[in-house]
C-alpha positions in Angstrom: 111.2 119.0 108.9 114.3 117.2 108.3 117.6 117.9 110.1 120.8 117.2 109.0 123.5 116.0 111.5 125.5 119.1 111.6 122.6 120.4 113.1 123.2 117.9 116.2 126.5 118.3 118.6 128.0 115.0 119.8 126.0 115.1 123.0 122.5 115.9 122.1 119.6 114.8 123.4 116.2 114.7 120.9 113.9 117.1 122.4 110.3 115.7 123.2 108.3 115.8 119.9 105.8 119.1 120.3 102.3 117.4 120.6 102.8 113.9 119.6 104.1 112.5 123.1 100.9 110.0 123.1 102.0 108.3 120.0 105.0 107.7 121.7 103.6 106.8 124.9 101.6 104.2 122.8 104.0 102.5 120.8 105.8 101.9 124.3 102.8 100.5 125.6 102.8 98.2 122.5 106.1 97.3 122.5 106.5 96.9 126.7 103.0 94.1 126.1 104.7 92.3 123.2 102.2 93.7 120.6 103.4 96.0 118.7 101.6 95.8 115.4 104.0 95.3 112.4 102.4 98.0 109.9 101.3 102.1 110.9 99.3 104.3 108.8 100.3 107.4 110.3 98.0 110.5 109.5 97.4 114.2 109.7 97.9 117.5 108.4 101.0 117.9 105.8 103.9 119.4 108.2 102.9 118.2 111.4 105.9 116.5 112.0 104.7 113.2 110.8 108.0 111.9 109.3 110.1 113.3 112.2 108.4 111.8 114.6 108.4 108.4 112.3 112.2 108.5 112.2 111.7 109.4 116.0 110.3 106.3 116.4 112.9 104.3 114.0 115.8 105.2 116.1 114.0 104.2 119.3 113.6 100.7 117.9 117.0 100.1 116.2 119.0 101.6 119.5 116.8 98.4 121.8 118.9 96.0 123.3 119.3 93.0 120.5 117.2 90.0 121.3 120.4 87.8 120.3 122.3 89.1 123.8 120.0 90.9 125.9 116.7 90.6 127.4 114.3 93.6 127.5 113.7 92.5 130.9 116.0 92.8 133.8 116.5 90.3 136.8 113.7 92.5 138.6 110.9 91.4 136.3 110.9 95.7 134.6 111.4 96.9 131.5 115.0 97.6 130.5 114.7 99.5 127.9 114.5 103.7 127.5 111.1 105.3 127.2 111.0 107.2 123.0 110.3 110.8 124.6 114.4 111.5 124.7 116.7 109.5 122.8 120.6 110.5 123.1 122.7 111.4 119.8 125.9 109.5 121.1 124.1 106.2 120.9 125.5 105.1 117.1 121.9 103.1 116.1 120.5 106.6 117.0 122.8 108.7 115.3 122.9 106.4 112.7 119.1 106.2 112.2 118.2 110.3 112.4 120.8 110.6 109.4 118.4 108.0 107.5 122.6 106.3 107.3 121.5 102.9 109.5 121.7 99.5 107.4 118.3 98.3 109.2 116.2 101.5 108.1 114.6 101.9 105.0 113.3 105.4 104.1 111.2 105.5 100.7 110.2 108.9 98.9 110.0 110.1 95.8 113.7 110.0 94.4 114.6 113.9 93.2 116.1 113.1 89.4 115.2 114.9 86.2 113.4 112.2 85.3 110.7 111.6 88.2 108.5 115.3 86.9 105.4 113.5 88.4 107.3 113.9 92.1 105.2 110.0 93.2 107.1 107.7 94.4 107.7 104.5 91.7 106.5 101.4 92.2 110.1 99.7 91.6 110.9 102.2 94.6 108.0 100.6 96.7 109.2 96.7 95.4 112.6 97.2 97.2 110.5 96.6 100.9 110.3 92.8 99.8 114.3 92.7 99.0 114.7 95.0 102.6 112.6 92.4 104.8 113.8 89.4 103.6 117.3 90.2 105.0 118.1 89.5 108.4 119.1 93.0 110.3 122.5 93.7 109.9 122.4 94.7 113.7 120.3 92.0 114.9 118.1 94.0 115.8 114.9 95.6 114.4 114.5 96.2 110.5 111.9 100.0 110.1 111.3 101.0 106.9 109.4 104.5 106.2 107.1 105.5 103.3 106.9 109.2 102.6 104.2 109.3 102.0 101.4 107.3 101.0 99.5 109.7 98.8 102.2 109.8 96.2 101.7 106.0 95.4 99.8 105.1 92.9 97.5 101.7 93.2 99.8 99.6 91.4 102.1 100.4 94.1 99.9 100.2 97.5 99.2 96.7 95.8 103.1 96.1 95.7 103.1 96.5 99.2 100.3 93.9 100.0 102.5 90.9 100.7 104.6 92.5 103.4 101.6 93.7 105.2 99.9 90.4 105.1 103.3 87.7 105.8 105.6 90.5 108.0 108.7 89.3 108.9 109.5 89.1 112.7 111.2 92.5 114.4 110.2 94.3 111.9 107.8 97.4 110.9 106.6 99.8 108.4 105.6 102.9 109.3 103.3 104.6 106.8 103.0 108.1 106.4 99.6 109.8 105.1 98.7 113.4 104.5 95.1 112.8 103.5 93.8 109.3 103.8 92.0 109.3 100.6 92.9 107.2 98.0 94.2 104.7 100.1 93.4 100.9 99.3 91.3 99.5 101.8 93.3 96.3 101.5 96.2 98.3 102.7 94.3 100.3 105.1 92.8 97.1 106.9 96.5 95.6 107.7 97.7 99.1 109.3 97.1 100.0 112.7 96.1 103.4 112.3 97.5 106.9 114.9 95.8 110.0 114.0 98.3 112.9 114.4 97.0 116.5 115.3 98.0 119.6 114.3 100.1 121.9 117.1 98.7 124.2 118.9 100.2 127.9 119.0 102.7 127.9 121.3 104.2 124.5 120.4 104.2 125.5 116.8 106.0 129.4 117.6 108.5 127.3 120.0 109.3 124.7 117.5 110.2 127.7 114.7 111.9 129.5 117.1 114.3 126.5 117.8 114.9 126.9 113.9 115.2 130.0 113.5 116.7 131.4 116.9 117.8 134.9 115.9 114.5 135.1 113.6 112.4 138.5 114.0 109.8 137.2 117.0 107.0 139.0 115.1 108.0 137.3 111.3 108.0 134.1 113.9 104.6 134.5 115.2 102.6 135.4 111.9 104.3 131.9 110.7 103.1 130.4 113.4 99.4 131.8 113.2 99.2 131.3 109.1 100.4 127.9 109.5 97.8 126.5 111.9 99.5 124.3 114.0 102.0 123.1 111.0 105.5 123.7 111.3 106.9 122.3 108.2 103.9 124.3 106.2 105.4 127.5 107.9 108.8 126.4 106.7 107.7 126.3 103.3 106.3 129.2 103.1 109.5 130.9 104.2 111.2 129.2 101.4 108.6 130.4 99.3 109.2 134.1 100.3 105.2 133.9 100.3 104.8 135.7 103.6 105.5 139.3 101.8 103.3 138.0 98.4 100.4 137.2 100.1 100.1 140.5 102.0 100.1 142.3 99.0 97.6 140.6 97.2 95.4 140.8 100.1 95.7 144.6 100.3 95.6 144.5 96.5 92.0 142.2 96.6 91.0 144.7 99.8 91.4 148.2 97.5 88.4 148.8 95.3 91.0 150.8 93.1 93.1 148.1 92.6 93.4 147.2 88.4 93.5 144.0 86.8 97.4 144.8 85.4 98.1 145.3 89.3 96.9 141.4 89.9 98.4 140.2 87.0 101.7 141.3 88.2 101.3 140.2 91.4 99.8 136.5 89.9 103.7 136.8 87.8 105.9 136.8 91.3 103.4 134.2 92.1 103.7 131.7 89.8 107.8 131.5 88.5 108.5 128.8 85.7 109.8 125.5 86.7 110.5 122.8 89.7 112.2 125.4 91.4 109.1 127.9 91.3 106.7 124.7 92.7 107.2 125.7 96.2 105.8 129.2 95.6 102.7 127.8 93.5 102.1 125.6 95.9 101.9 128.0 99.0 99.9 130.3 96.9 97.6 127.4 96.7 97.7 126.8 100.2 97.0 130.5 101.5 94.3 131.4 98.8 93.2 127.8 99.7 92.3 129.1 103.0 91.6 132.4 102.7 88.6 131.5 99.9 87.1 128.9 102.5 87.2 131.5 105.3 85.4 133.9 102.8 82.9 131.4 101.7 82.6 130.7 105.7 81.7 134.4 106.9 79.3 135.1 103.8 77.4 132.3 105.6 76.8 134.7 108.4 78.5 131.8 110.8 80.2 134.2 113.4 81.2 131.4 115.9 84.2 129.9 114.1 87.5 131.6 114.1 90.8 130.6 113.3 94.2 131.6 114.3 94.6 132.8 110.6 91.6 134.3 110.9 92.7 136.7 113.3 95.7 138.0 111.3 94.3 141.7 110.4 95.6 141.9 106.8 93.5 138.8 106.3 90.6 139.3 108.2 89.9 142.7 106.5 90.3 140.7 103.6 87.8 137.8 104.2 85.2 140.8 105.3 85.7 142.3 101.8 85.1 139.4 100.1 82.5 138.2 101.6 80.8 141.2 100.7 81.1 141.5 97.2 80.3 137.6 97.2 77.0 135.0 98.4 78.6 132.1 100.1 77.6 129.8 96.9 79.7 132.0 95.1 82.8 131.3 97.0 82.2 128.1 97.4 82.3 127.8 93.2 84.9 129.7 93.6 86.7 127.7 96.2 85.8 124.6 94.4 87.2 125.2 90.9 90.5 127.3 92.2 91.6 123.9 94.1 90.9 121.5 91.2 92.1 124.1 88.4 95.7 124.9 90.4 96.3 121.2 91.4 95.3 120.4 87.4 97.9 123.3 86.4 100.7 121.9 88.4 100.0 118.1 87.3 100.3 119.1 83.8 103.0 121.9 83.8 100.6 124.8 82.6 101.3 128.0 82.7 100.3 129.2 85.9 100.3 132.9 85.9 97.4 132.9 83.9 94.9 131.2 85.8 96.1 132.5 89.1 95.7 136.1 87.5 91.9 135.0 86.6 91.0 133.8 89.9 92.1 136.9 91.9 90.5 139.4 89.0 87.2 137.2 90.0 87.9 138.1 93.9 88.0 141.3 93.6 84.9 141.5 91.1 81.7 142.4 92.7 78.5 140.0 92.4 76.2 140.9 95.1 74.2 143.9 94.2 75.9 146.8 95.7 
């Protein structure tokens, strides 16, 4: 979640970051024992508030006192400088940093041009760190750069990153973002410290989206919140996406044995429109049928313990019950399986998506367990 500074009056103060007060409280503790380690791989769930709380964290660093005229500690042998929980909007390296506008911070992510289809960030994009940290800090104070994130470069460009993480320059850190952890050079990995980031739980999450939307419908709100799990920014997309009203339908549609193959072929259509501008629906269908196949696969294991908050969601759970009666676990898992890798290969090469959406739901709502 990214906000822009007309979102902020002259006076505000940052609110607390919803569940992530111990990476701040430890990057204080590093900082306060002269250790703060000069490269983070920051990871967790997509839309946890990874990057917000990394340009949390940039602002706190570039608004210290500057080594050049103040101490950061007093005459009484403490720490003169602010705790990251709260930082104040009238403070210019603040403002300056949460509008990504501050001369010391660096923010890399894939650039949004006509010509970058892929959506990874370029490995002349990741070269500009060396240029970056071999300036001095037009502040004289810390220099933060940000990758966003780390799963959208390639290995040419993790290995362009391999002499700032091994010769750092001094005051200064790189904050790396990671939704997955996998493909990650374990040359790189090595030289990060590494902070795990959670998902929210429910209440944080519904507070966070009601701060966003504060005249929002409390019940749209809450369903959000519950088919997010614990991820604001996924809820945010999926209100871009419109996908809340789609994905009800479809599961009523896969729920009714009457419902015929035209009827999920239109609904596969409103899923899958042409174009960059249709890749944030695609890719929340992915991310609900995503889930809702795993659960499926889940309860035709019999497994009665584990529940989820979208579990709970009655559209949904009707849904999982239905299909994991028409299907053995194996099943779904094949199903599972192949939907991932076949959607993900769809978007990669610009296929037509409707087509092989359409197929996976007319599969759902087959029957291959004896009836």
């Amino acid at each position: 979640m990214t906000e822009s500074s007309a979102e902020y009056p002259a006076d505000y103060v940052v609110p607390d970051l919803k569940g992530h007060h111990h990476l701040l409280d430890r990057f204080f503790t590093c900082l306060s024992k002269g250790s703060l380690h000069h490269a983070w791989l920051m990871s967790g769930p997509e839309g946890i508030g990874k990057f917000k709380a990394s340009l949390h964290i940039a602002a706190w660093l570039l608004s210290l006192p500057k080594l050049s005229k103040e101490s950061l500690i007093n005459d009484t042998g403490s720490l003169c400088i602010q705790n990251p929980d709260k930082l104040c909007f009238n403070q210019p390296d603040i403002r300056l940093a949460i509008n990504q506008t501050h001369p010391d911070l660096l923010v890399i992510e894939p650039s949004e041009d006509d010509k970058n289809k892929s959506g990874f960030i370029k490995t002349n994009q990741i070269r500009k760190l060396r240029s970056f940290f071999a300036h001095s800090a037009g502040r004289e104070g810390w220099r933060v750069a940000i990758i966003n994130s780390l799963d959208l470069v390639n290995r040419n460009g993790q290995n362009a990153m391999l002499k700032i993480l091994e010769e750092p320059p001094q005051r200064s850190i790189l904050l790396v973002l990671s939704h997955k952890r996998k493909g990650i050079l374990p040359t790189v990995r090595s030289r990060c410290m590494h902070a795990a980031m959670s998902r929210l739980n429910l209440p944080d999450t519904q507070n966070i989206l009601k701060n966003i939307w504060p005249a929002g419908d409390e019940n749209h709100i809450a369903l959000l919140a519950r088919l997010c799990e614990g991820s604001p920014g996924q809820a945010l997309n999926l209100e871009q996406a419109e996908a809340l009203p789609l994905f009800e339908t479809s599961c009523y549609l896969l729920f009714d044995e009457a419902t015929r193959s035209q009827d999920l072929w239109d609904i596969a259509h409103k899923w899958g429109p042409e174009g960059n501008k249709g890749r944030i629906v695609r890719m929340a269908a992915l991310y609900l049928f995503e889930k809702l196949i795993s659960r499926a696969s889940l309860r035709a294991t019999g497994n009665q313990n584990y529940e989820s908050e979208f579990d709970t969601i009655p559209f949904i759970k009707n849904t999982i019950e239905v299909l994991a009666s028409r299907h053995d676990a194996h099943t779904l898992a094949n199903f599972h399986q192949a939907f991932c890798s076949e959607i993900r290969q769809a978007e990669r090469l610009f296929l037509d998506f409707t087509p092989i959406f359409a197929n996976f739901l007319c599969k759902l709502h087959s029957q291959t367990l004896p009836e």
